[in-house]
N, C-alpha and C positions, 0 to 999 in steps of 0.2 A: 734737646735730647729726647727719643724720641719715652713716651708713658713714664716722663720724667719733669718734666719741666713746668707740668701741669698748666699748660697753653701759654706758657710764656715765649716768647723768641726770645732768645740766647746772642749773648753776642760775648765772645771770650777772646783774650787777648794775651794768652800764657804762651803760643809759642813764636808770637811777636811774627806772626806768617800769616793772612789772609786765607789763603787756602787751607791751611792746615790749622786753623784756629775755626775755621768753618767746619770742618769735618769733625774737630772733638766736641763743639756743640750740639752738632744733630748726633752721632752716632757714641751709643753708649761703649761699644767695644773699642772705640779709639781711644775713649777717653781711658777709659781700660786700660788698655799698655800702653798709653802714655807712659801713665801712673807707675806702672810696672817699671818702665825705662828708666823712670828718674833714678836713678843713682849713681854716682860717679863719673857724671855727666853734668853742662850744664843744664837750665833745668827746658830753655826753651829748644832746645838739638834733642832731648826728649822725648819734646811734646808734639815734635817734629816728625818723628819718626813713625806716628801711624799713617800720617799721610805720603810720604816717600815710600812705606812698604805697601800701601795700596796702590800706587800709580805702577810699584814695578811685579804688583800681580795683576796689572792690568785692568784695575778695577776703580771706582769712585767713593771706594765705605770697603770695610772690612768682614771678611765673615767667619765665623767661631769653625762652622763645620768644614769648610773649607779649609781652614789653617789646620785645624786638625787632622786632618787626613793627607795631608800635601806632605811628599817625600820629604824627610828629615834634611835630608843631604843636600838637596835643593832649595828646601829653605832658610835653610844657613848659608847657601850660596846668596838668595836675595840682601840678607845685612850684610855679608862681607863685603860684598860687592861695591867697588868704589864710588863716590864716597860712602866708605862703612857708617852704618842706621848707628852704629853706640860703640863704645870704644872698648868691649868687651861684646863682640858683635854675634860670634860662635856659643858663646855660652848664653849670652840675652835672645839668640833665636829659639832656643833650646826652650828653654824659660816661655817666652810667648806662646811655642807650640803645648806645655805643658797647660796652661793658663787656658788655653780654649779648648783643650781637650775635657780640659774638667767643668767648664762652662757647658760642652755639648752634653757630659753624663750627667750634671748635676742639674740644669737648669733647659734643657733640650738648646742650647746655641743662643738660649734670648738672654742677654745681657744684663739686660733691664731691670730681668726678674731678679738679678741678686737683692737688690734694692726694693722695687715696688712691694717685694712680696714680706718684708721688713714689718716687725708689730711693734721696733722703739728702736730708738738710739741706740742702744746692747745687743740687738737682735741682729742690726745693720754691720755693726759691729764687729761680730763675731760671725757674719756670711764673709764678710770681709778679710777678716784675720784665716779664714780659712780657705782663701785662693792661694794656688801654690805663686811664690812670690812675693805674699804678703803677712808682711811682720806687724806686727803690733802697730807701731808707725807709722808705716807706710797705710794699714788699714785707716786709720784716725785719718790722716790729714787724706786721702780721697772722702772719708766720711766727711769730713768740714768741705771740700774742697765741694760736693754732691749739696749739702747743705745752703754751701754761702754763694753760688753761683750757678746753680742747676735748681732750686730749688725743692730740694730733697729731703723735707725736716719731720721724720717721723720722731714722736715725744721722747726726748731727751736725747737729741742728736747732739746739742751742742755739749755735756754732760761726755757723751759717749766719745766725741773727738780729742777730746783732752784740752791741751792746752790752746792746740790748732782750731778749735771749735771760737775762743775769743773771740768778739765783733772787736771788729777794730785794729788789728794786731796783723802783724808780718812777720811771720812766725816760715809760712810755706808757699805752696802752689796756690794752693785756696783762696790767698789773699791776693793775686796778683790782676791786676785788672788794664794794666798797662805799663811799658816803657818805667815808669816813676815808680811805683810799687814793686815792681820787678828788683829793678837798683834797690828798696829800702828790704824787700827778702834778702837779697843776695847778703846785703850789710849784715844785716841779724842772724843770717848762718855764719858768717866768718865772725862777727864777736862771740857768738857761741864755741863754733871749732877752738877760736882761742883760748876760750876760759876753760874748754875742758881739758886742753894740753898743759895751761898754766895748773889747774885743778890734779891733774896726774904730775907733773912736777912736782908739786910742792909733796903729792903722796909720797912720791920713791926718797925725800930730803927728809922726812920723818926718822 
């Protein structure tokens, strides 16, 4: 990834795709709405999807100023478009165009900078937590995900990602590095889902 990786080659394996596993390692904006994508989706149809929406803008890597200013209407035609980018396609266009609009005011289009330009774990953070489409959450485990596989660790990153920041743990994206890992996330989000529906159960039986 590109004033990210700090000369390391990247080799990532979250969207279980060669091509599109290659593209969110060089490029910070893919990995970007990936990130964005994940929800309510599986996670690698995703991770999937910056590469599919650069192929049908005709392009090899995605670009902030570009997405930002590309007709609204048409670029919700790109995700509708069969097969649909996310399965809330019209509102996650919506979403992506907001995402690099505020990348191009705030940061002039360079991606990167939300990151490099980071002085700790808190700082990264909270540049994070303040992209439109990025909750608490969602900000932490890109923070760990930037951290544990990009090499991204400005002082107290792992502090700053929460729980997702754990070495060792399958908690998210962050942790996935193939096929096996993939399976042991997916497991630890549905025992989770489970225990908090068992956990609101047992509330309303109070």
């Amino acid at each position: 990834m590109t004033n990210s990786n700090q000369g390391r080659d990247i080799t990532l394996r979250i969207a279980q795709q060669p091509e599109a596993d290659e593209l969110l390692a060089r490029s910070p904006l893919a990995a970007l709405v990936g990130m964005l994508l994940d929800q309510q989706v599986p996670m690698e149809w995703a991770f999937s999807g910056p590469y599919a929406l650069a192929q049908r803008m005709g392009g090899d890597d995605l670009d902030a100023h570009e997405i930002a200013t590309y007709d609204p209407e048409a670029f919700t035609g790109l995700f509708t478009d069969k097969p649909a980018l996310h399965r809330y396609p019209g509102s996650m266009a919506k979403r992506v165009q907001q995402l690099c609009q505020y990348l191009v005011a705030q940061y002039d289009g360079e991606t990167s900078a939300v990151w490099t330009g980071a002085t700790s774990g808190a700082d990264l953070r909270k540049r994070l937590n303040a992209l439109p489409g990025f909750g608490t959450q969602k900000a932490q485990i890109f923070l760990a995900l930037l951290g544990k596989q990009f090499g991204v660790r400005p002082p107290g990153w792992r502090e700053a990602a929460g729980p997702y920041g754990e070495a060792d743990s399958h908690r998210s994206v962050a942790d996935i590095t193939g096929p096996e890992s993939l399976a042991e996330v997916r497991a630890f989000k549905q025992e989770a889902k489970q225990a908090a529906k068992a956990a609101k159960a047992a509330a309303k039986g109070k």
